[in-house]
N, C-alpha and C positions, 0 to 999 in steps of 0.2 A: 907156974904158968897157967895161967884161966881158963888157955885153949883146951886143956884136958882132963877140967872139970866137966864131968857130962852132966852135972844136974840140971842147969838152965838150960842146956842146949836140947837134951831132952823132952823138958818141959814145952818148949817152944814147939819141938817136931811134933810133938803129942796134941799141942794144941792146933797147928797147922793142919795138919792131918783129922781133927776134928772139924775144920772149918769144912776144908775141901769137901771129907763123906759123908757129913751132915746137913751144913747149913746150907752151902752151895746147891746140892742136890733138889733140896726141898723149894728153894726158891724159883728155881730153873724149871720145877715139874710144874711148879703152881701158876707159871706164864702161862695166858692162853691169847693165843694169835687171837687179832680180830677180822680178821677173815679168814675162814674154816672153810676149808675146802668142802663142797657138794657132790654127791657124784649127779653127774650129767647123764642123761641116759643116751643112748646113743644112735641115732636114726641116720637112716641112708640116705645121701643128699641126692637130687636128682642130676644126673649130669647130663648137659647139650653138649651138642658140635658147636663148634665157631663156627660163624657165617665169616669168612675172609675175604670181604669184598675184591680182591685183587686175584684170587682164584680161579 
């Protein structure tokens, strides 16, 4: 029965498992958005009264 051969199936998890915490990781750090957030600095708006003509 091949199912309980562990050498290929091994190999495969081993390799799997390589892809995921290596190659994945590295490619996903190396994205760089292009739009990068700023900080905005943060000033106080002046705020009015409504004029409510119907008042």
């Amino acid at each position: 029965m091949p199912q309980l051969n562990p050498a290929p199936w091994f190999a495969i998890l081993m390799f799997s498992w390589l892809v995921f915490l290596i190659i994945i990781p590295t490619k996903v750090m190396s994205h760089t958005s292009p739009n990068d957030p700023t900080h905005i600095e943060s000033e106080e708006h002046k705020t009015e009264p409504w004029n409510w003509p119907w008042q």
